[in-house]
MARBA-3410 file (N, C-alpha, C, O; in Angstrom, 1 decimal):
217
-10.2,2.5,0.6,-10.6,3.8,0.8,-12.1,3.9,0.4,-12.7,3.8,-0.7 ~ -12.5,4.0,1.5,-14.2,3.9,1.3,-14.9,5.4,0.4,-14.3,6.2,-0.3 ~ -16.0,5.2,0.7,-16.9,7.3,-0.5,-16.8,7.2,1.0,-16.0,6.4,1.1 ~ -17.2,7.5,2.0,-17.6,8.1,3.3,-16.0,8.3,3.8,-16.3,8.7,4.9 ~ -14.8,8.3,3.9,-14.2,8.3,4.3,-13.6,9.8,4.2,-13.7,10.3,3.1
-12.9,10.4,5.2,-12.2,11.6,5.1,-11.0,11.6,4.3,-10.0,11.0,4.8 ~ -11.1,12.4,2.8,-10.2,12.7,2.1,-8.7,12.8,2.5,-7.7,12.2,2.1 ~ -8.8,13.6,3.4,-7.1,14.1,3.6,-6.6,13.1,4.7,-5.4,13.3,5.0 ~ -7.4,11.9,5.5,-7.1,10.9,6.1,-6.5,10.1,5.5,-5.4,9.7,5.8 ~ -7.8,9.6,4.0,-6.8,8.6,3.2,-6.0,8.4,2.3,-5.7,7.3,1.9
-5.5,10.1,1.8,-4.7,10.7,1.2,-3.1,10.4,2.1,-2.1,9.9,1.4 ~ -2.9,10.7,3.6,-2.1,10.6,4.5,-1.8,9.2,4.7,-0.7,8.9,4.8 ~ -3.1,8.2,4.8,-2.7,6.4,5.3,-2.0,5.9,3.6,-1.3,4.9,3.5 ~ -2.4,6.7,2.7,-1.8,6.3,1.5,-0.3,6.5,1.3,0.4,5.5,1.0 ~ 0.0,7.4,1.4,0.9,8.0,1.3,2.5,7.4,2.2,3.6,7.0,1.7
2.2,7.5,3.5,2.9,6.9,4.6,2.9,5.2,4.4,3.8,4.4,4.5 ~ 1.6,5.0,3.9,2.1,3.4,4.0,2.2,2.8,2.7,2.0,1.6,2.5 ~ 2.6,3.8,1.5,3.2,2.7,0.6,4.0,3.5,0.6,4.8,2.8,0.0 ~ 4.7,4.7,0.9,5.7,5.4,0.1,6.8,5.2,1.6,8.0,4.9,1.4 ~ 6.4,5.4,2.8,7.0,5.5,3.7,8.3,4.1,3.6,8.3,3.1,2.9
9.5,4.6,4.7,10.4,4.0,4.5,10.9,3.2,2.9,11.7,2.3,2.7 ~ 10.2,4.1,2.0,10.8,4.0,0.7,10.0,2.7,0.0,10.2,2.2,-1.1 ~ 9.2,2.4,0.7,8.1,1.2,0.6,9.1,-0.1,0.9,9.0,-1.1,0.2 ~ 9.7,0.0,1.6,10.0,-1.5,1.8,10.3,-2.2,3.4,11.2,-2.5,4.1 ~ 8.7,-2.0,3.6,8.3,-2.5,4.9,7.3,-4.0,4.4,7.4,-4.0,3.2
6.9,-4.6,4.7,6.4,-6.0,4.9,5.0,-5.3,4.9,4.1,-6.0,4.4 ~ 4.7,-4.1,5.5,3.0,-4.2,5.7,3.0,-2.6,4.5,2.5,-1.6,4.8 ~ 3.6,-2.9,3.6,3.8,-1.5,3.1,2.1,-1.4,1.7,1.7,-2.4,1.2 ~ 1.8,-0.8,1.6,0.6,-0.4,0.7,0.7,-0.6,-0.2,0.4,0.5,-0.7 ~ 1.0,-1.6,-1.1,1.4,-1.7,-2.7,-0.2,-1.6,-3.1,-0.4,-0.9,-4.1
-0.9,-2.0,-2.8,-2.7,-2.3,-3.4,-3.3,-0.5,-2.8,-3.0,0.0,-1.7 ~ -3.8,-0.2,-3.4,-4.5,0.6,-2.9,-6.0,0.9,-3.9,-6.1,1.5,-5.0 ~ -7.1,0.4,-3.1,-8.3,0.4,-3.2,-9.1,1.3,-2.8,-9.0,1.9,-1.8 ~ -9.8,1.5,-3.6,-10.6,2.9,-3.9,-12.0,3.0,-4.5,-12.1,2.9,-5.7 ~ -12.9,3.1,-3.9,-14.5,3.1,-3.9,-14.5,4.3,-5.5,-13.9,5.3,-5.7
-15.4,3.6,-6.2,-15.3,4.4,-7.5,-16.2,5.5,-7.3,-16.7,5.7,-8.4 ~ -16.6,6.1,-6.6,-17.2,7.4,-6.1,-16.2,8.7,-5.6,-16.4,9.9,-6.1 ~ -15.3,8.5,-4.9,-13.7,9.1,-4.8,-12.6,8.7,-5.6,-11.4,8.8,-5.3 ~ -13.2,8.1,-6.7,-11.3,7.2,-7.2,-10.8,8.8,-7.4,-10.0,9.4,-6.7 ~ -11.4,9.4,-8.5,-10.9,10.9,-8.7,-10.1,11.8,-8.2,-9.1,12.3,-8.7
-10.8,12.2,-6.9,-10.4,13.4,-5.9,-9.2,12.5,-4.8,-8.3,13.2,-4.4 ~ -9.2,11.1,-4.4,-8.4,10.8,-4.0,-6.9,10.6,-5.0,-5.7,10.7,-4.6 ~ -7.1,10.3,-6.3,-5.6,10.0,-7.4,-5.3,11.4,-7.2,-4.3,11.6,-6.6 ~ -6.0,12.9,-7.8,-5.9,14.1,-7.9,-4.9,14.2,-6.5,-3.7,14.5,-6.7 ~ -5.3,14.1,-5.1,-4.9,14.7,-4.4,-3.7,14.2,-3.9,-2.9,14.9,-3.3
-3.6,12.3,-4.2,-2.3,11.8,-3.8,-1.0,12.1,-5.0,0.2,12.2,-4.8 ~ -1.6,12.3,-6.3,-0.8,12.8,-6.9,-0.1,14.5,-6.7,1.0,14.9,-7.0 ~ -1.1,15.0,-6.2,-0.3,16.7,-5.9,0.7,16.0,-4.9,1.8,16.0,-5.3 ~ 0.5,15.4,-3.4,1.6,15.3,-2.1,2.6,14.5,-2.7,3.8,14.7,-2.3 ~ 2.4,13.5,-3.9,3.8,12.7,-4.3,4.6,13.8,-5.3,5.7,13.5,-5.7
4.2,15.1,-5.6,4.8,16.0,-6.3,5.6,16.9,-4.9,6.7,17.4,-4.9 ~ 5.1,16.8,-4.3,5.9,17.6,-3.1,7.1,16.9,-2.5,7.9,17.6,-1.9 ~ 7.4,15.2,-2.7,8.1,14.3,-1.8,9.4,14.6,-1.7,9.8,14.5,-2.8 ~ 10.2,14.8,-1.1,11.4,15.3,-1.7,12.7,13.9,-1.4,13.2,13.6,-0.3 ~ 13.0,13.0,-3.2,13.8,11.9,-2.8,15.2,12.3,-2.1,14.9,13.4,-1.8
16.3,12.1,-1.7,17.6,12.3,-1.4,17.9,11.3,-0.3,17.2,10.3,0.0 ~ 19.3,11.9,0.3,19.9,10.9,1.4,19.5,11.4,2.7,19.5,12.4,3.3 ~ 19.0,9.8,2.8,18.2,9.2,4.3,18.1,9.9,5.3,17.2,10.0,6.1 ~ 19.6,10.8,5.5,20.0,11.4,6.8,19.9,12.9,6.5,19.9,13.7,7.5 ~ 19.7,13.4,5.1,19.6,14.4,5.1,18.0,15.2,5.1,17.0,14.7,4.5
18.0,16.5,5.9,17.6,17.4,6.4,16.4,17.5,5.1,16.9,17.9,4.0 ~ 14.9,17.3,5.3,14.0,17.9,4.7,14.1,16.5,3.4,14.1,17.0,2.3 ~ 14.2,14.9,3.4,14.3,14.3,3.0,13.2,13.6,3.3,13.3,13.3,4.5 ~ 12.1,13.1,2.8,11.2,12.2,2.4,11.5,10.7,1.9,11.0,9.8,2.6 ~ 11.9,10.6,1.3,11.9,9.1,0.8,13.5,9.1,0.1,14.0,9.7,-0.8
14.1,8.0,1.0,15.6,8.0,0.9,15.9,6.8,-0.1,14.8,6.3,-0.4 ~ 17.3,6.2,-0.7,17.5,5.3,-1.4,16.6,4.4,-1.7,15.4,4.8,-1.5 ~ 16.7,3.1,-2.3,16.4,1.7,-2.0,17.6,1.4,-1.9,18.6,2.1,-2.3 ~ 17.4,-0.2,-1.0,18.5,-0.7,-0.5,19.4,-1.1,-1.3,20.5,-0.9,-0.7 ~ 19.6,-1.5,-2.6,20.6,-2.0,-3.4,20.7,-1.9,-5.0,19.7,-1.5,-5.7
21.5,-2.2,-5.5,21.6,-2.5,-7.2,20.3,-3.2,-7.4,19.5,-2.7,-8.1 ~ 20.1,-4.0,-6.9,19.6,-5.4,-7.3,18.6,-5.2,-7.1,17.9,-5.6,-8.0 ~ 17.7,-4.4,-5.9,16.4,-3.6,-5.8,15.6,-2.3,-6.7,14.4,-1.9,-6.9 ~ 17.0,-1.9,-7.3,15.9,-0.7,-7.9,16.1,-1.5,-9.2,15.0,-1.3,-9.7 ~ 16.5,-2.1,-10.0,16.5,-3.2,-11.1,14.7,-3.3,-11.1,13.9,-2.9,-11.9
14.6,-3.9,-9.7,13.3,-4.7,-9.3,12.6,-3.6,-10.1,11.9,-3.5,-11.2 ~ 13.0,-2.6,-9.0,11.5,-1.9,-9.3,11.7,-1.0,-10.7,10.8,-0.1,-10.8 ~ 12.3,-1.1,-11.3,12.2,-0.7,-12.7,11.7,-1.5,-13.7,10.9,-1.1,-14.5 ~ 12.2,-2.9,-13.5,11.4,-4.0,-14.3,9.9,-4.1,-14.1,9.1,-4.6,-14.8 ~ 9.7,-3.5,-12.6,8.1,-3.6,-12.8,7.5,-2.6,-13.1,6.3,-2.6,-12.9
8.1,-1.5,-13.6,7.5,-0.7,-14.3,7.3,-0.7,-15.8,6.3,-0.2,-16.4 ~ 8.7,-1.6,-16.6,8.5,-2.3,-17.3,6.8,-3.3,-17.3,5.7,-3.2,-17.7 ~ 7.3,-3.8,-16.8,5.7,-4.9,-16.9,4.7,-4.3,-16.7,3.7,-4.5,-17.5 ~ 4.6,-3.3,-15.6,3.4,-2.4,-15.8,2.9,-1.9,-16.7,1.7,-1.8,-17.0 ~ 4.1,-1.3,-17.5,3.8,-0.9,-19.3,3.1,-2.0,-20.1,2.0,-2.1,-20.7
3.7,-2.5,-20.1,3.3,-3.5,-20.7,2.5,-4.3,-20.8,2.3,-4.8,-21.9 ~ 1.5,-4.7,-19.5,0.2,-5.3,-19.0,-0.8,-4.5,-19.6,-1.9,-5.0,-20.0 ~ -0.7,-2.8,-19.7,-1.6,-2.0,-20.0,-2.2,-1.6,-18.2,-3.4,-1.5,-17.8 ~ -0.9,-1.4,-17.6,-1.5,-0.2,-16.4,-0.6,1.0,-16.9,0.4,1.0,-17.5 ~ -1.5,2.4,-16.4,-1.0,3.4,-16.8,-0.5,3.9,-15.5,-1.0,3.9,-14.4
1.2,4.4,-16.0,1.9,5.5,-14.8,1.7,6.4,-15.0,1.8,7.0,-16.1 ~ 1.2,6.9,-13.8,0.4,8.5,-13.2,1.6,9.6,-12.7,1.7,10.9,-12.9 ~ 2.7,8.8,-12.0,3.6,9.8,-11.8,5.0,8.7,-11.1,4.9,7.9,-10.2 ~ 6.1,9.1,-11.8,6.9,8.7,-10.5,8.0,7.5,-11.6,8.0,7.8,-12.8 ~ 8.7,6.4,-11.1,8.7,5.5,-12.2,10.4,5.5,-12.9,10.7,5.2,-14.0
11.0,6.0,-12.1,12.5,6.6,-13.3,13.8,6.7,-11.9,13.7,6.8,-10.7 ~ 14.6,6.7,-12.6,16.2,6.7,-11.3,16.1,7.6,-11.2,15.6,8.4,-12.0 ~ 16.6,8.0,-10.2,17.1,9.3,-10.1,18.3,9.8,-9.6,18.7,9.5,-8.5 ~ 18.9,10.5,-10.2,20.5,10.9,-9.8,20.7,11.9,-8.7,20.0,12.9,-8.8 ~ 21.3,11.8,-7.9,21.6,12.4,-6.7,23.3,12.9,-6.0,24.2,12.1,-5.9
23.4,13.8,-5.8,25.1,14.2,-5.3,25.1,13.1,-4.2,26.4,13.1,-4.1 ~ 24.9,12.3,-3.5,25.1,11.2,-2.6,25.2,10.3,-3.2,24.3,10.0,-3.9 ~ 26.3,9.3,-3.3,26.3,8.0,-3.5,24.6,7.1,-3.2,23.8,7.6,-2.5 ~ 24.3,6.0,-3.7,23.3,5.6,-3.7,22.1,5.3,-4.7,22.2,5.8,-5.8 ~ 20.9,4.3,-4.4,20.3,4.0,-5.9,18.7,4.5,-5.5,17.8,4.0,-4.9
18.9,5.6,-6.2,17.6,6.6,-5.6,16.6,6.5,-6.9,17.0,6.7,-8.0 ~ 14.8,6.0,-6.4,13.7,6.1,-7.6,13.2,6.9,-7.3,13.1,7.3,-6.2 ~ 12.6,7.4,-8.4,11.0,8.3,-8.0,10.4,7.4,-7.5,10.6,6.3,-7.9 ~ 9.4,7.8,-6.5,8.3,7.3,-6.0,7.3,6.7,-7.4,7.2,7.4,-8.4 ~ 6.5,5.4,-7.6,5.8,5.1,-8.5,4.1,5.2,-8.1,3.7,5.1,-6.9
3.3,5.5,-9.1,1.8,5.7,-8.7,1.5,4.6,-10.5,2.2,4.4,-11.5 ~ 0.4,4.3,-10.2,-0.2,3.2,-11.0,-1.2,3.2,-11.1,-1.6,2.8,-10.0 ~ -2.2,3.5,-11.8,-3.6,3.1,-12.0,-3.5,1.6,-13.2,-3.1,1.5,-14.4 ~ -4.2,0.6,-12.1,-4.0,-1.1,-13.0,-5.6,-1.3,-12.8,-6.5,-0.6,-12.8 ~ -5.4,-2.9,-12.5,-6.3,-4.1,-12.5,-6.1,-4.8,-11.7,-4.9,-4.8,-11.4
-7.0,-5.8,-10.8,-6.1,-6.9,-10.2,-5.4,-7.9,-10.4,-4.6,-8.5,-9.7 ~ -5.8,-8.0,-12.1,-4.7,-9.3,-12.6,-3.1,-8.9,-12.8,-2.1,-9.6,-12.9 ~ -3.3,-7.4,-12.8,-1.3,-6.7,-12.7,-0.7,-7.3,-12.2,-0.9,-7.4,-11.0 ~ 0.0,-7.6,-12.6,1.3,-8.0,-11.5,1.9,-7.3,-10.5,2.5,-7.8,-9.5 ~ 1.8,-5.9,-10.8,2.1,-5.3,-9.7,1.1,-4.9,-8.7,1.1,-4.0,-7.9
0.1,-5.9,-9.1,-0.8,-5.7,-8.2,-1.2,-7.0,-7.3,-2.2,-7.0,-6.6 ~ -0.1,-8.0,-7.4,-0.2,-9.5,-7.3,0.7,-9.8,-6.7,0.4,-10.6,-5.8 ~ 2.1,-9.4,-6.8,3.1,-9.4,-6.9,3.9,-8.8,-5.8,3.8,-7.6,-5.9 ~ 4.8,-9.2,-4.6,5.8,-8.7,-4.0,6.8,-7.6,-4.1,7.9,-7.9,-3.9 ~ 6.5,-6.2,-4.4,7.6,-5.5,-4.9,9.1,-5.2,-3.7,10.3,-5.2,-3.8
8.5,-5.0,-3.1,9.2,-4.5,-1.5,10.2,-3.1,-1.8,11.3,-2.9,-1.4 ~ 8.9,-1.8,-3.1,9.9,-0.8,-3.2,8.8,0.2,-3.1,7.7,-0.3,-2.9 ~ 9.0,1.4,-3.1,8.5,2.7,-3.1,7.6,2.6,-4.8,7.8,3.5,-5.5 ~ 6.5,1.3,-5.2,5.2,1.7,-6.2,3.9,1.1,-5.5,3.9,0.1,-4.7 ~ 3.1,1.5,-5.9,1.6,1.4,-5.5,0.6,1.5,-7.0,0.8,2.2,-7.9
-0.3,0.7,-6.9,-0.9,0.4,-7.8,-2.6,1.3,-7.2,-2.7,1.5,-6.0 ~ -3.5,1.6,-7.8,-5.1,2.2,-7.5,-5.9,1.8,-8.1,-6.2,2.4,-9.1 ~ -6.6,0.4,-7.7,-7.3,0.1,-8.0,-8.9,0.5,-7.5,-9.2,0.8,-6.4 ~ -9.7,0.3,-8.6,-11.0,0.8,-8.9,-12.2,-0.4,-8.5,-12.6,-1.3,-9.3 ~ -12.8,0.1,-6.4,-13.6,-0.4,-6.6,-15.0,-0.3,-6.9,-15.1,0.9,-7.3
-16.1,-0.8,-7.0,-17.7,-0.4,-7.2,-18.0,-0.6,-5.8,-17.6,-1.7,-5.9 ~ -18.3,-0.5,-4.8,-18.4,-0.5,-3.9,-18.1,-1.5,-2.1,-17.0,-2.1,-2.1 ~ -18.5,-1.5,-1.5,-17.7,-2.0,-0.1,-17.3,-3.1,-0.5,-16.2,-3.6,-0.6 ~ -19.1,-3.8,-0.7,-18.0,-5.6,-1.0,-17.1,-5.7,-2.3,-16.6,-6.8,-2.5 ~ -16.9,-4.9,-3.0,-16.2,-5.5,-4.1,-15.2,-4.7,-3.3,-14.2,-5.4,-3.7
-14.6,-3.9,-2.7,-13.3,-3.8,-1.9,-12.9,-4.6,-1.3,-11.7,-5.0,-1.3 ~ -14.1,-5.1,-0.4,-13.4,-6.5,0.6,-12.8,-7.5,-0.8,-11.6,-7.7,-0.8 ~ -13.5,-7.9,-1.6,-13.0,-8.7,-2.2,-11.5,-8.6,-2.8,-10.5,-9.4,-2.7 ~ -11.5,-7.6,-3.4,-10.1,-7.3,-3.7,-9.3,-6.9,-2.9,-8.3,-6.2,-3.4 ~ -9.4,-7.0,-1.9,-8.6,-6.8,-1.0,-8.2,-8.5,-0.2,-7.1,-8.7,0.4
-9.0,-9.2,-0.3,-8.3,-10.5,-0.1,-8.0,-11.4,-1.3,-7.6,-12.6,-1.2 ~ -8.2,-10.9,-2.4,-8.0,-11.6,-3.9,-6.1,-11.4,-3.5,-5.6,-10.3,-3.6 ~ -5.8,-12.0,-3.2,-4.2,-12.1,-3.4,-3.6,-13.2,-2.0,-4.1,-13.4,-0.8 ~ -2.4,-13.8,-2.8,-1.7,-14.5,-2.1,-0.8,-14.1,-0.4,0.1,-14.8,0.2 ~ -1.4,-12.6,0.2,-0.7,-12.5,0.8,-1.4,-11.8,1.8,-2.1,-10.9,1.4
-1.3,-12.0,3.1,-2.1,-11.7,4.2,-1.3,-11.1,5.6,-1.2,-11.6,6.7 ~ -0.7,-10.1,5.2,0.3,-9.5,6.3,-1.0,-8.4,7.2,-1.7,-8.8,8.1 ~ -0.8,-7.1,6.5,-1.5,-6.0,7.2,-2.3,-5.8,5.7,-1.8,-6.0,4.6 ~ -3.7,-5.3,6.3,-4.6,-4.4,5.1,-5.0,-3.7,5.7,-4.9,-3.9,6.9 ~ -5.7,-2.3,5.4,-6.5,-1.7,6.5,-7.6,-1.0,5.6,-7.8,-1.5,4.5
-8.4,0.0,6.0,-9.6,0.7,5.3,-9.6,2.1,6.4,-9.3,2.3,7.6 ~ -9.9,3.1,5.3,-10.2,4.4,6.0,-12.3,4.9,5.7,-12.8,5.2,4.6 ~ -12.5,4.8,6.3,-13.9,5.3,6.5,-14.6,5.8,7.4,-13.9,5.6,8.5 ~ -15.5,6.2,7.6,-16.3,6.9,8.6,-17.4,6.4,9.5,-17.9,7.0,10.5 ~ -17.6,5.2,8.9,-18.7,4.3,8.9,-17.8,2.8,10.0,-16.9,2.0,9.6
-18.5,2.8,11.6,-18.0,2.1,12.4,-18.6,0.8,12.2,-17.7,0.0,12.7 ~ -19.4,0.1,11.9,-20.1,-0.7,11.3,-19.0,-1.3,10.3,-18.6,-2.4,10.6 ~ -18.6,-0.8,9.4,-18.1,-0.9,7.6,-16.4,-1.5,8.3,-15.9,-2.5,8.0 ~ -16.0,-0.5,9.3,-14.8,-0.6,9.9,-14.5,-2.2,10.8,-13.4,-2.6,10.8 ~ -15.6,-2.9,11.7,-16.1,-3.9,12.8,-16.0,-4.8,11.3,-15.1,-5.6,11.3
-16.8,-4.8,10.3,-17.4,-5.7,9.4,-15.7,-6.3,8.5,-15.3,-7.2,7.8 ~ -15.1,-5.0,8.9,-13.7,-5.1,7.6,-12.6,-6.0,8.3,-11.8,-6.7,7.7 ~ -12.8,-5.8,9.9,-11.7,-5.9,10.4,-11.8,-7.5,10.5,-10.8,-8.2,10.5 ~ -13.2,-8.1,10.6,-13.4,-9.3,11.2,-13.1,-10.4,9.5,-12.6,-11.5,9.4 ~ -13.5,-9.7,8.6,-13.5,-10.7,7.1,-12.3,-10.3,6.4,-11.9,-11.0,5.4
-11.6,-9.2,6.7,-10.5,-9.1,5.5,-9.8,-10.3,6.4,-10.1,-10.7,7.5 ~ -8.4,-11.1,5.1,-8.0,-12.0,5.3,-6.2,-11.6,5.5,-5.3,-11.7,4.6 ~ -6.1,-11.1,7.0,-5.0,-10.7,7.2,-4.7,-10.5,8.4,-5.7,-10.1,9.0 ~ -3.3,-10.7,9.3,-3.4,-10.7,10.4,-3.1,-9.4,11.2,-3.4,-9.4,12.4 ~ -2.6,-8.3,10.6,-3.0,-7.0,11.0,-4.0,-6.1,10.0,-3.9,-6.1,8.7
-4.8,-5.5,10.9,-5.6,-4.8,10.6,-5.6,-3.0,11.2,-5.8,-2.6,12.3 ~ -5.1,-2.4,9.9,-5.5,-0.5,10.3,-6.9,0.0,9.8,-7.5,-0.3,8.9 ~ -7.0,1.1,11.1,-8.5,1.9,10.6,-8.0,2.8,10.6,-7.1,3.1,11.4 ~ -8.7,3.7,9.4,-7.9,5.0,9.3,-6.7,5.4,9.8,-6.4,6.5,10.3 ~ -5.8,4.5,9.5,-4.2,4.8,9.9,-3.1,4.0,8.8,-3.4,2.9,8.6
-2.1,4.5,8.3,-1.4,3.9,7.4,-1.4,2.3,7.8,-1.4,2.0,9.0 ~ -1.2,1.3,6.7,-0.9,0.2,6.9,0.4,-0.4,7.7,0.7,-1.4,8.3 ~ 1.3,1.3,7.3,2.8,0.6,8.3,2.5,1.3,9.7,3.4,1.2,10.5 ~ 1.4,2.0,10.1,1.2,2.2,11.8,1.4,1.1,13.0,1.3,1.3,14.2 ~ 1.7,-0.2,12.5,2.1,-1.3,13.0,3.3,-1.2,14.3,4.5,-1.4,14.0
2.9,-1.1,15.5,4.0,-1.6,16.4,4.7,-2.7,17.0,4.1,-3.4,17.7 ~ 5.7,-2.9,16.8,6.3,-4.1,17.1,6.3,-4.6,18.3,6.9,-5.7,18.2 ~ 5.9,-4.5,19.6,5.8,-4.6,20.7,4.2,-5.2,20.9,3.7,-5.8,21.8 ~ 3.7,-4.9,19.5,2.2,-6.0,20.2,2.6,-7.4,18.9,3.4,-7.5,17.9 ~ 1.7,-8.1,19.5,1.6,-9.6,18.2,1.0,-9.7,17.3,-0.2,-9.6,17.4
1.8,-9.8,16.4,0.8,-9.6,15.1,1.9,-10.8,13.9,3.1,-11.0,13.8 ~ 0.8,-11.2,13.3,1.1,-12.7,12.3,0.6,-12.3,10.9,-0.2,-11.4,10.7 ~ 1.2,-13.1,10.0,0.4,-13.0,8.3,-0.4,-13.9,8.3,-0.1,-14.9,9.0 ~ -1.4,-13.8,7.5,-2.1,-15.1,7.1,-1.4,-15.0,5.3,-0.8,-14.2,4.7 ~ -1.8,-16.5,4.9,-1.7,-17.1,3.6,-0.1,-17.1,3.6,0.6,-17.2,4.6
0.3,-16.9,2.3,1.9,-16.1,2.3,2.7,-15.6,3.2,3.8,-16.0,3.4 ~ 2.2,-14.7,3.9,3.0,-14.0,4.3,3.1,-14.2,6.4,2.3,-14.5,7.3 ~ 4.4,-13.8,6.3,4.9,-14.5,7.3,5.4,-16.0,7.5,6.0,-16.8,6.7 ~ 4.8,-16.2,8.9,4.5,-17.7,8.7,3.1,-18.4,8.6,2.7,-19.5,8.7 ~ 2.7,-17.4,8.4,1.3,-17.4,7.7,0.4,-18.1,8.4,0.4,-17.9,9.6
-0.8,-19.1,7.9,-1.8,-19.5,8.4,-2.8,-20.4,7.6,-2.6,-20.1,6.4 ~ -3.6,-21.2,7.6,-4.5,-21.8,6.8,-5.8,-21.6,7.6,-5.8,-21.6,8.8 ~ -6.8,-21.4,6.9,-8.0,-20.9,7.3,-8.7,-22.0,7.4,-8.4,-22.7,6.5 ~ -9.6,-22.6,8.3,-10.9,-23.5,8.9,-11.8,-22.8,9.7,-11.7,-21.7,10.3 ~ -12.6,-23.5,9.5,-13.9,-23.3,10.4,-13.7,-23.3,11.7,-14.0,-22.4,12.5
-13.0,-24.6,12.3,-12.8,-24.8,13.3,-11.6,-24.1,14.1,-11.3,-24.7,15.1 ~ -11.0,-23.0,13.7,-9.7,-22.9,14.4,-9.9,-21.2,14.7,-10.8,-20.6,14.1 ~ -9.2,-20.6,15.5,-9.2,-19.3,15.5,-8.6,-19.0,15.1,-7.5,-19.4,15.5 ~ -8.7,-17.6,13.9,-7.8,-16.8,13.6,-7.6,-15.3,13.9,-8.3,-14.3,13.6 ~ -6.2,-15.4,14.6,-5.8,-14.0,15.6,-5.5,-13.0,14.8,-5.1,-13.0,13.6
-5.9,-11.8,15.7,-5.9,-10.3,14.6,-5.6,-9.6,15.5,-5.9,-10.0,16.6 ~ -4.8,-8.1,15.1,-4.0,-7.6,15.8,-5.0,-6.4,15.3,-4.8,-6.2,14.1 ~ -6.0,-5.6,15.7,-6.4,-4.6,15.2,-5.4,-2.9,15.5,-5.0,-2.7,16.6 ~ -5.2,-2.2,14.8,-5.0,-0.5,15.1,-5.9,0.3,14.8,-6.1,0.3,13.5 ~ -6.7,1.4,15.5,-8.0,2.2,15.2,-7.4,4.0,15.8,-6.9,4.6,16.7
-8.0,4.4,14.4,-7.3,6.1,14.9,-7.9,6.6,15.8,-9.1,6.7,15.6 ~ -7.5,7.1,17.1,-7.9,7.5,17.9,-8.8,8.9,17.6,-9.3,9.5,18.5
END
């Protein structure tokens, strides 16, 4: 999330693509990068909409963010809230079971302000937490945004088409969103991971590496 970018854009690509389907999509938003000129007004405002989310069952009417899939998953994501305590990242909101009249293993949604050495910032959760990390400006976003073992989808919201052309061609991933959640991904076009993820990819000079771009209309 760039300083030129429209607030309630990347308030919305935030939101949808790490909390969406309960975060456990493959291109889901666990990193979320943030130009230290907006870190503020963007945490303020994603923390008001994660106050509005409403958890329950999947099928029910006026539900937001439904179970995780199993015992064995929300463990996960409890232990990494655990660790998150522990590393010295602070939880902003979210982070605890939650009981429900439906059968099922329902969390709050998790918000994180970390580091990049976190683990939950490093790290595979495949649940409904996201970490906010604090950049100094574009290139130290690019950078932390390819500082990790995993190259599925990353995207950037900004206003600046230039910033957008420059992101899409050097971030190290085989889908790429502009101003659109990271899970805006359709399955009907081709799209690969690099590093980790998927079946991934090794980077050369000599070879091309394919990118599936998405841009908000």
């Amino acid at each position: 999330m760039l300083a030129d970018a429209d607030l309630d854009i990347a308030v919305d690509a935030a939101l949808t693509g790490a909390y969406g389907s309960t975060g456990q999509r493959s291109t889901a938003a666990a990193r979320l990068i943030v130009e230290r000129a907006i870190y503020e007004p963007f945490v303020d405002a994603l923390q008001a909409r994660l106050a509005k989310l409403t958890v329950d069952h999947a099928l029910k009417h006026g539900t937001d963010v439904g179970p995780v899939a199993n015992a064995a998953q929300l463990e996960r994501n409890l232990d990494y809230v655990r660790i998150a305590a522990q590393e010295g990242a602070q939880l902003l909101r979210g982070g605890r079971r939650l009981e429900r009249a439906t059968r099922g293993y329902f969390f709050e949604p998790a918000l994180f302000a970390g580091e990049a050495e976190h683990r939950i910032a490093r790290e595979e959760i495949f649940g409904p937490l996201a970490v906010v990390l604090r950049a100094d400006d574009y290139e130290h976003a690019l950078n932390l945004a390819n500082d990790t073992a995993y190259g599925l989808c990353a995207g950037i919201c900004t206003r600046s088409l230039s910033r957008a052309r420059h992101f899409r061609r050097h971030v190290h991933s085989g889908l790429v969103t502009i101003n659109l959640p990271t899970t805006a991904v359709e399955h009907h076009a081709p799209g690969g991971g690099r590093k980790a993820s998927a079946y991934g990819s090794t980077d050369a000079a000599f070879w091309t590496a394919v990118k599936t771009a998405y841009v908000a209309s």
